[in-house]
C-alpha positions as CSV (number, residue, x, y, z in Angstrom):
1,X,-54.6,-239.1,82.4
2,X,-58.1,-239.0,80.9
3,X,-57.5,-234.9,79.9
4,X,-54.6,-235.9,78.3
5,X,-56.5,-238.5,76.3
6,X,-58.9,-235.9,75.4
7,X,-56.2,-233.3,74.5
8,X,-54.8,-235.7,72.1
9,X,-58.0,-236.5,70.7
10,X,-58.3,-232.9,70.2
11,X,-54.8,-232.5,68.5
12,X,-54.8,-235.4,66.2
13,X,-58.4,-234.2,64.8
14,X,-57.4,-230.8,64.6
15,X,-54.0,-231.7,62.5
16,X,-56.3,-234.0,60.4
17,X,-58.7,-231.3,59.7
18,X,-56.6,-228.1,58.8
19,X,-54.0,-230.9,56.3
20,X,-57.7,-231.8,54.9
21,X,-58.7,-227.5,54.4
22,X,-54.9,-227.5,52.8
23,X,-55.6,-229.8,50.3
24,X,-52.9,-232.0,51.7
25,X,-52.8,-234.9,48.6
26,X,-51.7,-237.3,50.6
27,X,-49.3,-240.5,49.5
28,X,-49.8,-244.0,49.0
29,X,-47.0,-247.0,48.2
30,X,-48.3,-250.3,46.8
31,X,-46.5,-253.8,46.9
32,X,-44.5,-254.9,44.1
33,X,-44.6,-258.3,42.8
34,X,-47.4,-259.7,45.5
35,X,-50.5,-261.2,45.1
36,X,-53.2,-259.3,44.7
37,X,-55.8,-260.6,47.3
38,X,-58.8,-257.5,46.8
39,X,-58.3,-253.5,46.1
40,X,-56.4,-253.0,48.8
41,X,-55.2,-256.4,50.1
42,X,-51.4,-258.2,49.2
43,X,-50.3,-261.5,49.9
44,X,-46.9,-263.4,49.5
45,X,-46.5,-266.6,50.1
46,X,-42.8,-267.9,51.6
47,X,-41.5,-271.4,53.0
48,X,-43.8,-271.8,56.0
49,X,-45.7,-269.0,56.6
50,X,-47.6,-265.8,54.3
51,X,-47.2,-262.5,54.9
52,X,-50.2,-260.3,54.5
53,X,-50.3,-256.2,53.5
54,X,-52.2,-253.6,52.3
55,X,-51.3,-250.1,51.0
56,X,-48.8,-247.7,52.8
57,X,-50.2,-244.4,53.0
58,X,-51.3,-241.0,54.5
59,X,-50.9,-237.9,54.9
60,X,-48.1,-235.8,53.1
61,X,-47.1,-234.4,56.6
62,X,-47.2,-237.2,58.4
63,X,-44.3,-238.3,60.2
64,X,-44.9,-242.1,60.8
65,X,-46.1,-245.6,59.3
66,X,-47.9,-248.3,60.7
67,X,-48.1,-250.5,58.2
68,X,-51.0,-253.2,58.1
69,X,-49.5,-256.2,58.0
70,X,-50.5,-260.2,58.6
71,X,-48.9,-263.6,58.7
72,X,-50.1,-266.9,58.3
73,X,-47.8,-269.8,59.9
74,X,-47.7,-273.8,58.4
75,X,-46.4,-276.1,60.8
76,X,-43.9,-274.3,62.3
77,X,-44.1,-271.3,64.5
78,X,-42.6,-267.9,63.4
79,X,-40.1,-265.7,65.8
80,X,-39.8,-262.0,64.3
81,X,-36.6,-261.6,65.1
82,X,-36.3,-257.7,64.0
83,X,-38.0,-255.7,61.1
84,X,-36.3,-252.6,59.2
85,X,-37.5,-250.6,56.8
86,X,-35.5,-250.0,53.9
87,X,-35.9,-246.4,52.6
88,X,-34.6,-243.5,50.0
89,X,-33.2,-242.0,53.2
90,X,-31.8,-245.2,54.8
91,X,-32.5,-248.5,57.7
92,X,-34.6,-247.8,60.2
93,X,-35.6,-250.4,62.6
94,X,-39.1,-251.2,63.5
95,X,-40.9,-250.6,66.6
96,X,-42.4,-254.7,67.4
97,X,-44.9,-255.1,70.0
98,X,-44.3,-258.2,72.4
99,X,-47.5,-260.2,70.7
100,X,-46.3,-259.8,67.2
101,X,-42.7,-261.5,68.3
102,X,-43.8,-265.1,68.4
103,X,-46.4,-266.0,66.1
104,X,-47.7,-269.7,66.6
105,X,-47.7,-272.6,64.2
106,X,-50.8,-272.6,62.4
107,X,-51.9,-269.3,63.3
108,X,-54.3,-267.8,60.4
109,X,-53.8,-264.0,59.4
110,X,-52.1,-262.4,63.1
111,X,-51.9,-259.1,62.9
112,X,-48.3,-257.7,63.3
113,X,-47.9,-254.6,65.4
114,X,-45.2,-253.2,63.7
115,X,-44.5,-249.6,63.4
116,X,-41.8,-246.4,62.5
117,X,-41.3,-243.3,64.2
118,X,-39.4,-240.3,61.8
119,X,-38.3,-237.0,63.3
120,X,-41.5,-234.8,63.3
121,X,-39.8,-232.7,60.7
122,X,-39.2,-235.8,58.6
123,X,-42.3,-236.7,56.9
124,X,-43.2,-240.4,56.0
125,X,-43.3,-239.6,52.0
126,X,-39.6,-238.2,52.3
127,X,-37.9,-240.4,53.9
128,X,-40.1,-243.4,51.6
129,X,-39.3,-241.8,48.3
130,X,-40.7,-243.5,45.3
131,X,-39.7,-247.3,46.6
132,X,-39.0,-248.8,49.6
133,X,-38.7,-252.1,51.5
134,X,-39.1,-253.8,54.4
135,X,-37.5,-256.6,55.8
136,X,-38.1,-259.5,58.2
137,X,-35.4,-261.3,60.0
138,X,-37.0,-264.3,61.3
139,X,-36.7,-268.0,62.3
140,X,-39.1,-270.5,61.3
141,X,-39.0,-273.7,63.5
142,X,-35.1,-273.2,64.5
143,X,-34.7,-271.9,60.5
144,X,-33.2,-268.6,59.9
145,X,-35.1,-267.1,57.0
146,X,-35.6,-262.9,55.8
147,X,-38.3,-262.1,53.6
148,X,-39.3,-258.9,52.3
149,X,-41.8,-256.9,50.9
150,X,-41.4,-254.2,48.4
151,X,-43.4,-251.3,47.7
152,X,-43.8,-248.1,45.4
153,X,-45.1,-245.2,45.2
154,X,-48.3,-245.2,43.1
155,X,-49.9,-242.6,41.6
């Protein structure tokens, strides 16, 4: 297992290092109509809890996003119930680690392991197109509740 770690390692450097010689420009989306916390740092604040973001971006050839995202929780814990994303080239449903599914009351900024998979011939910027969303099916206490954040391509 520990080759297969390195040869990984060795893969993921590589593709970074020959889209860097190729001048690969990259792409990054920004929240719309957020908070602006710091340079890179979005918050919006909902009925018992915040949700926390930064940029989306990367490299024009990448196929994935892992968003960095955050919630705060009042008095009430959160359940993520499911996550999509919202894109120019349709709903995709998010990847949700087991610790980001129930978030406790009065939890300050937990991380949420949320991510998206494309086909490797898909990359990220295409299927994102110049705005996006992504949406949060979620109880709050025994509350149904969505929120969402939206995001666009900056230049």
């Amino acid at each position: 297992m520990h080759s297969y770690a390195l040869a990984a390692l060795f893969l993921a450097a590589t593709l970074l290092t020959a889209c860097w010689m190729m001048g690969d420009p990259g792409y990054r989306m920004e929240p719309v109509g957020m908070e602006k916390i710091n340079q890179n740092q979005w918050v919006k604040k909902s009925d018992g809890f915040d949700l926390q973001t930064n940029a989306i971006g990367g490299l024009t050839g990448e196929w994935w996003i892992d968003p960095h995202l955050a919630i705060s929780t009042g008095p009430k814990p959160v359940t993520i119930q499911s996550v999509e994303l919202q894109a120019a080239k349709g709903v995709y449903p998010a990847t949700i680690k087991e610790e980001s599914k129930v978030i406790p009351a009065l939890s300050s900024l937990t991380i949420l392991n949320l991510s998206w998979r494309f086909e490797e011939d898909t990359p990220a910027p295409g299927i994102l197109g110049d705005s996006s969303r992504i949406v949060f099916h979620l109880k709050v206490g025994n509350k149904q509740q969505t929120a969402d954040i939206e995001y666009k391509r900056s230049k």
